[in-house]
C-alpha positions as CSV (number, residue, x, y, z in Angstrom):
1,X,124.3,74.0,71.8
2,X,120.5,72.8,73.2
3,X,118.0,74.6,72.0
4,X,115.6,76.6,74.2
5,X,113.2,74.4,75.2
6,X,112.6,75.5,78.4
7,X,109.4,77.6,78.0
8,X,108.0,74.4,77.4
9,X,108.2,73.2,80.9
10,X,107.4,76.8,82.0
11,X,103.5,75.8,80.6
12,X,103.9,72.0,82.1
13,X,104.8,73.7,85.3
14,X,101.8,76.1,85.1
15,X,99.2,73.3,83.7
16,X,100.2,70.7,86.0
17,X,99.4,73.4,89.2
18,X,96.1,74.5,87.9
19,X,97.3,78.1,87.3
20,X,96.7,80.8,84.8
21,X,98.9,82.3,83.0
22,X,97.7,85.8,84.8
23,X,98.1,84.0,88.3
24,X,101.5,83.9,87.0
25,X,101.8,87.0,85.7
26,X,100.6,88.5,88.9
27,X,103.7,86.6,91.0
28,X,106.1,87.9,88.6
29,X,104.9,91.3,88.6
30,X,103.8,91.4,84.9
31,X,101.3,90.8,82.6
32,X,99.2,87.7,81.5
33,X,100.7,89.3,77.9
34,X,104.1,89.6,79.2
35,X,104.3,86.0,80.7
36,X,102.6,84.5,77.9
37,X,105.8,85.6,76.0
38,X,107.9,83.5,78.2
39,X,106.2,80.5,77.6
40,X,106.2,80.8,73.6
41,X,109.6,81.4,73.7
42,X,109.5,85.1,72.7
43,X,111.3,86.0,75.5
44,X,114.5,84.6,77.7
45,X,113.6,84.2,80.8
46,X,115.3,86.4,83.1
47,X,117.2,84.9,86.3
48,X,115.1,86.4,88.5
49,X,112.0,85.3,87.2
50,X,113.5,81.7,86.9
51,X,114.3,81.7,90.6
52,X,110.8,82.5,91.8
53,X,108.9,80.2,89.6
54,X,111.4,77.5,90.6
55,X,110.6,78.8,94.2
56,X,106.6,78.6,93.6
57,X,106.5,75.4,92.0
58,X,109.3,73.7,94.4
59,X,111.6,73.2,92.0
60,X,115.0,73.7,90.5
61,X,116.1,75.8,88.2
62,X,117.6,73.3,86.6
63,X,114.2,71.4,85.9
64,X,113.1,74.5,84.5
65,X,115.8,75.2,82.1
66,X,115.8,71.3,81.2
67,X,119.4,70.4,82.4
68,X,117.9,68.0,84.3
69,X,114.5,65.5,84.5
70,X,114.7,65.2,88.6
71,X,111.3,67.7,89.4
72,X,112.4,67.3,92.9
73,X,114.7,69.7,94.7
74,X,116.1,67.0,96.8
75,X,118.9,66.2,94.4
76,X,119.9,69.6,93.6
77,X,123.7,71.1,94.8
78,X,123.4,74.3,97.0
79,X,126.1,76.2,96.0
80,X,126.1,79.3,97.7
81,X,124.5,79.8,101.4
82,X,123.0,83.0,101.9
């Protein structure tokens, strides 16, 4: 099984877009505290949450979670059309 990585891309992500982690916190509806969990890996990020970050930084969720290297959202499947 891979480990949980992911909160590791969840501070690239943020970094590389010249955010903070309360700019963040503030999308999501939480804390800078309560985000800052997400990215030390003290917390599993919720689906929800993963969709709207993948959202704000024009992304996949797949990027995200590290099952893939492709930053763009070009080469991602859509699955389901709503």
């Amino acid at each position: 099984m891979k480990e949980k990585r992911y909160y590791k891309r969840l501070k690239e992500l943020r970094e590389d877009n010249d955010y903070t982690q309360e700019q963040i916190g503030k999308l999501l509806g939480i804390s800078q505290r309560g985000y800052a969990h997400y990215e030390n890996g003290d917390y599993d990020i919720t689906g929800e949450f993963l969709i709207k970050l993948a959202a704000h930084y024009n992304t996949s969720t797949d990027y995200i979670l590290e099952l893939t290297d492709d930053i763009s959202v070009q080469n991602t499947k859509v699955l389901l059309k709503i």
